[in-house]
N, C-alpha and C positions, 0 to 999 in steps of 0.2 A: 334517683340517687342525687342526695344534694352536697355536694362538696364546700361549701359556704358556712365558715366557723364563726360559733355564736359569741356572742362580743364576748363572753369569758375565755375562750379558747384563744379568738383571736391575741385577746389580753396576754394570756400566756406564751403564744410566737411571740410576741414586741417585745415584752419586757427580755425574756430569753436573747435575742435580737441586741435588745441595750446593751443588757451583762456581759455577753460575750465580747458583742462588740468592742467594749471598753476594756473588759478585763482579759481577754483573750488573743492578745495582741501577738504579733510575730514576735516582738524581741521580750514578752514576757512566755510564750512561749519554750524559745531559746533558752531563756533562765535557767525556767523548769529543768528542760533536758538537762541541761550540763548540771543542774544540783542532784539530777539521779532522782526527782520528785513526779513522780507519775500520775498524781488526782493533783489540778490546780483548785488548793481549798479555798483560795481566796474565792474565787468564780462560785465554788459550790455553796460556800456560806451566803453568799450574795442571791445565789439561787433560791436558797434555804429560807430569807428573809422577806423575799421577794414573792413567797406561795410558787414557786416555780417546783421544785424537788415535791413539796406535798399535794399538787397539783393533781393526783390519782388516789389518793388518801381521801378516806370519806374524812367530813366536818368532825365526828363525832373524837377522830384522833387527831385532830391538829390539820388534816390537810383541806380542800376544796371543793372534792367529792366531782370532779367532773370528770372522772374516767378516760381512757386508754388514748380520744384522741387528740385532749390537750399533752398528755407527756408524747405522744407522736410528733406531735408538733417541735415540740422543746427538742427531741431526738433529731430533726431535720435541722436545725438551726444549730447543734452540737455539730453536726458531721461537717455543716457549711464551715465553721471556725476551727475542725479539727483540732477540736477542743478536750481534755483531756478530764472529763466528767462522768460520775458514775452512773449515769442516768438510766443506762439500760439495764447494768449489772442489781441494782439497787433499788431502781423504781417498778421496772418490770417484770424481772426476774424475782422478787424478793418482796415487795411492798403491795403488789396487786395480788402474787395468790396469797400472800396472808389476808390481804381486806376481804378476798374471792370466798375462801374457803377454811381459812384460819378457827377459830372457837373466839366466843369473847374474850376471854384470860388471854391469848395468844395474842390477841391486837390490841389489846392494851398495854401488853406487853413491850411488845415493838414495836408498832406504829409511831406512836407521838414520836419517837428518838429518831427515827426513820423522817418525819417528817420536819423536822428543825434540824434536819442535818448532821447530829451528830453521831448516826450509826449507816453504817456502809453493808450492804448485802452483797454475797456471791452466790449464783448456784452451779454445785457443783456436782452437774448431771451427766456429765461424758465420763467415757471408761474405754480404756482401748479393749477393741475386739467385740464391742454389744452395743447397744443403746439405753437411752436411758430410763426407758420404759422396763428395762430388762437387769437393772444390774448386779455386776459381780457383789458390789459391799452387801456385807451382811449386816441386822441386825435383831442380835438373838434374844430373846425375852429371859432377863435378869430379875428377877421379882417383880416391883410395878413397874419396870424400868425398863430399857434396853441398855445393849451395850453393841457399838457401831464398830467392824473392821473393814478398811476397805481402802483402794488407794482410786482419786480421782487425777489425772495428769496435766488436765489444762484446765484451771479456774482464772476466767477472766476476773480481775479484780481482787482474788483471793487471798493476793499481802495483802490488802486493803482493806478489806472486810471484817467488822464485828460480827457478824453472823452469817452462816454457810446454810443454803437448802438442799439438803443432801437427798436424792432415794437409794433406800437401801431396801433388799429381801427378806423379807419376816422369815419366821421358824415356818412357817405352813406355808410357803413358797410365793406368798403373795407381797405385795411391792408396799410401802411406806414412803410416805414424803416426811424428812426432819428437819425440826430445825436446830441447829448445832452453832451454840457461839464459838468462837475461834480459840477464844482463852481459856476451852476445857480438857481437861488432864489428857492426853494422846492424841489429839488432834497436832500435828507439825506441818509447818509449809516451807518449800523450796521455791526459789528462783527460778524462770523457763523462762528465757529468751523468747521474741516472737516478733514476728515481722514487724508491727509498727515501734517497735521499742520500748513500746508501755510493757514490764514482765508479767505474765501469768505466772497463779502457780500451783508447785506441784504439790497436791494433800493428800496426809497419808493418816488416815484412823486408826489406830489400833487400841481396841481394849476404851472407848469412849461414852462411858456411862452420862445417858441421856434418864432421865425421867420419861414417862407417861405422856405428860404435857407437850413434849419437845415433837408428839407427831402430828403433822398440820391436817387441820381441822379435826383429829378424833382417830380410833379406831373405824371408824364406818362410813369415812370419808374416803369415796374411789382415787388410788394413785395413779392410774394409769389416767385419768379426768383428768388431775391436776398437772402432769407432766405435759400433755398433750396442750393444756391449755395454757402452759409456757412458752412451751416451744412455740408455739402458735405466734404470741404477742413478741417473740426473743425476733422469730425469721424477719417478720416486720418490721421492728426497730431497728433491725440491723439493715433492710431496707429504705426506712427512711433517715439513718444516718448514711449510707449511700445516695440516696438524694442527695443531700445539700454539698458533700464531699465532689461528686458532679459537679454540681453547680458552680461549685467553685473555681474548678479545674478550670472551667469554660469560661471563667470569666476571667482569670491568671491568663489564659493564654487568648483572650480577645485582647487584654490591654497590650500584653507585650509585642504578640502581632501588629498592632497597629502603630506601636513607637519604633519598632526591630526593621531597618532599613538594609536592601541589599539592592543593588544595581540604581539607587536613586529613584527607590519608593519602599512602602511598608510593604512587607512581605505577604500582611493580609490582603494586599491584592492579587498576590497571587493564585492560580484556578487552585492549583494541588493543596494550599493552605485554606482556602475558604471550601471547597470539595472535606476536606479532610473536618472544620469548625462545623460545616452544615450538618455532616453526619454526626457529630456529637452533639449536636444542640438534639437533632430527632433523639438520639438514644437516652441525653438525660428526661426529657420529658416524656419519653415512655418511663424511665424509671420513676419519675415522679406520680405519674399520674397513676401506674399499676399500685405503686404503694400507697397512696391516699385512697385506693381503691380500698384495697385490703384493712388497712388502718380503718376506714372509716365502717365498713362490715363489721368486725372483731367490735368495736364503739358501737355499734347500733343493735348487738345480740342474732346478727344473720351469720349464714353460713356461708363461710371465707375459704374452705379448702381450697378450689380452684384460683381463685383469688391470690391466694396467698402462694402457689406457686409458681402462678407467672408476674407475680412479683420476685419471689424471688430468681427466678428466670433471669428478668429487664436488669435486676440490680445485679448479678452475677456477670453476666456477660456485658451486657451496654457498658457498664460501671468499668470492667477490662477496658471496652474501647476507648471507651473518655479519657480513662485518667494517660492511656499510652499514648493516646492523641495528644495531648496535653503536653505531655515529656517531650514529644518529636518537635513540635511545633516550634519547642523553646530550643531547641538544639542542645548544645552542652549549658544553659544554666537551668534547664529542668532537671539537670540532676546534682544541682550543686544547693548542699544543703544549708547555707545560708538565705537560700531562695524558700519560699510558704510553700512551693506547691509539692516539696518530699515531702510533707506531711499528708497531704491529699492523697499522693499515689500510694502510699505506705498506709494509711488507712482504709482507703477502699481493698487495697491487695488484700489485705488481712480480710475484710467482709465478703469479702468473694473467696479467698479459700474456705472460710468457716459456714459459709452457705450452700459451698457444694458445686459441684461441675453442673452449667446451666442446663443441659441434656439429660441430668436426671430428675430435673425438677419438669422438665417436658412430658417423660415417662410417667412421672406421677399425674399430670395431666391429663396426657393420653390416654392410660387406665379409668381415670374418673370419667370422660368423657365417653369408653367405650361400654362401661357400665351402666352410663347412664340410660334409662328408658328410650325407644326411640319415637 
């Protein structure tokens, strides 16, 4: 296993790396929040222009055809800047299974718009009380056509978004992957508050007359394939925007440790402070490494199941450690929100609720492992 990204890829961290760098500043940041603007377009255009956003987009639609783990990459360097880009909702959830498994007509459709930036993806595959393999919305066969009801409760990005990947239940009890623009007749969205600040929202279908076309890849293309093989690339992304969201914690709280004087010295000499930084530097580098693990698997066409839950394990729990580490360290200005690093802790909290208690991703583990041949 070789972790060493080919000069396109690495291409893709640097320039990511610049943009943010530049355009993702703390007091533009700031801006944003208080304007109530939750995608910084500026960064995204810049992304857009730069082959960054179409950087998992085959050539044939406008993007660079390098697959899963240059937009990995660009997702590590989002979560570093806790940066307010659609990258996951949009490039992964949305942009890869249309490339994956979409029809020709389908990615010509969306892609090129997808990859110059000027259309935003949501999917919106949870439902309370099931999964998304399994869902409540229906949709009933209308002549060539369907018609979609259903309500989904938490779409990350979903004010955002031109276009929605919805699964919804065929008439013959079998599962459909759609695609659903946002501007069609019964489709509504609400506001949901949610821990980082950025709002989900909440969508309600009723009565939303889709054509034929609007189901990805065809009639004869397996949904429960395609779900799975979201979810897959969605847990990782949100792992390696955990990554750099670490990383950064630890490095907020090495500068300030080392300027933060009490008794006539920096505090980072203290045992209980540097005891407390050592064990977050192991835990962000297990999260790093478990997710580049997984990432680079998923990019290479192997089998990531285990992989990918002790990924998401290190980034669930470690990610808890870090970022609370982080807060103590700084005393009362880790939680004063003029300070970068509420953005870190409120970021990771949010990726760690949404990935799960780390103990059940163990259980899935376990299972795999006792199943396995011995």
């Amino acid at each position: 296993m070789d972790f060493t990204l080919d000069d396109e890829q690495q291409a893709i961290h640097d320039i990511t790396k610049q943009v943010l760098g530049d355009l993702s500043t703390h007091s533009r940041l700031k801006d944003l929040a208080v304007a109530d603007d939750h995608v910084d377009c500026d960064a995204w255009a810049a992304l857009a222009e730069a082959g960054v956003v179409g950087a998992s987009i085959p050539e044939a639609h406008g993007g660079a055809g390098l697959g899963f783990l240059a937009t990995a990459m660009a997702l590590e360097v989002a979560g570093y800047h806790a940066s307010p880009i659609p990258l996951l909702s949009t490039i992964v959830m949305g942009a890869m299974p249309i490339a994956e498994f979409g029809t020709d007509a389908q990615q010509a459709a969306w892609l090129p718009r997808i990859a110059e930036g000027s259309l935003l993806c949501a999917a919106a595959l949870y439902e309370q009380g099931t999964t998304p393999g399994e869902p409540l919305t229906t949709a009933r066969t209308d002549g060539d056509g369907f018609v979609l009801d259903g309500v989904k409760p938490m779409v990350d990005q979903g004010l955002e978004a031109g276009l929605l990947v919805v699964p919804a239940r065929l008439d013959n009890g079998s599962v459909g992957v759609f695609l659903v623009p946002t501007d069609a007749d019964g489709v509504t969205r609400q506001r949901v508050e949610v821990t980082t600040g950025r709002p989900q929202a909440h969508v309600t279908l009723a009565g939303v007359a889709v054509g034929a076309e609007a189901l990805l890849g065809g009639p004869d293309e397996d949904a429960a394939a395609i779900i799975r093989w979201i979810e897959q690339r969605a847990t990782v992304g949100m792992c390696m925007l955990m990554s750099g969201a670490a990383r950064a914690s630890i490095e907020l709280a090495a500068d300030y440790t080392k300027q933060r004087q009490q008794f006539d010295r920096p505090i980072a000499t203290f045992q209980t402070v540097s005891n407390r930084a050592g064990d977050s530097y192991i835990d962000a580098e297990a999260i790093t490494l478990t997710a580049w693990q997984a990432a680079w698997r998923l990019d290479a066409g192997q089998p990531a199941d285990d992989q990918i839950s002790i990924a998401a394990y290190w980034a669930a729990v470690g990610g808890y450690r870090v970022v609370h580490a982080a807060v103590h360290v700084h005393g009362g200005v880790g939680v004063d929100r003029d300070y970068p690093l509420h953005r870190h802790f409120l970021l990771a909290r949010q990726l760690e609720l949404t990935l799960g208690n780390g103990e059940e991703h163990l259980v899935t583990l376990g299972r795999s492992i006792a199943a396995a041949p011995a």
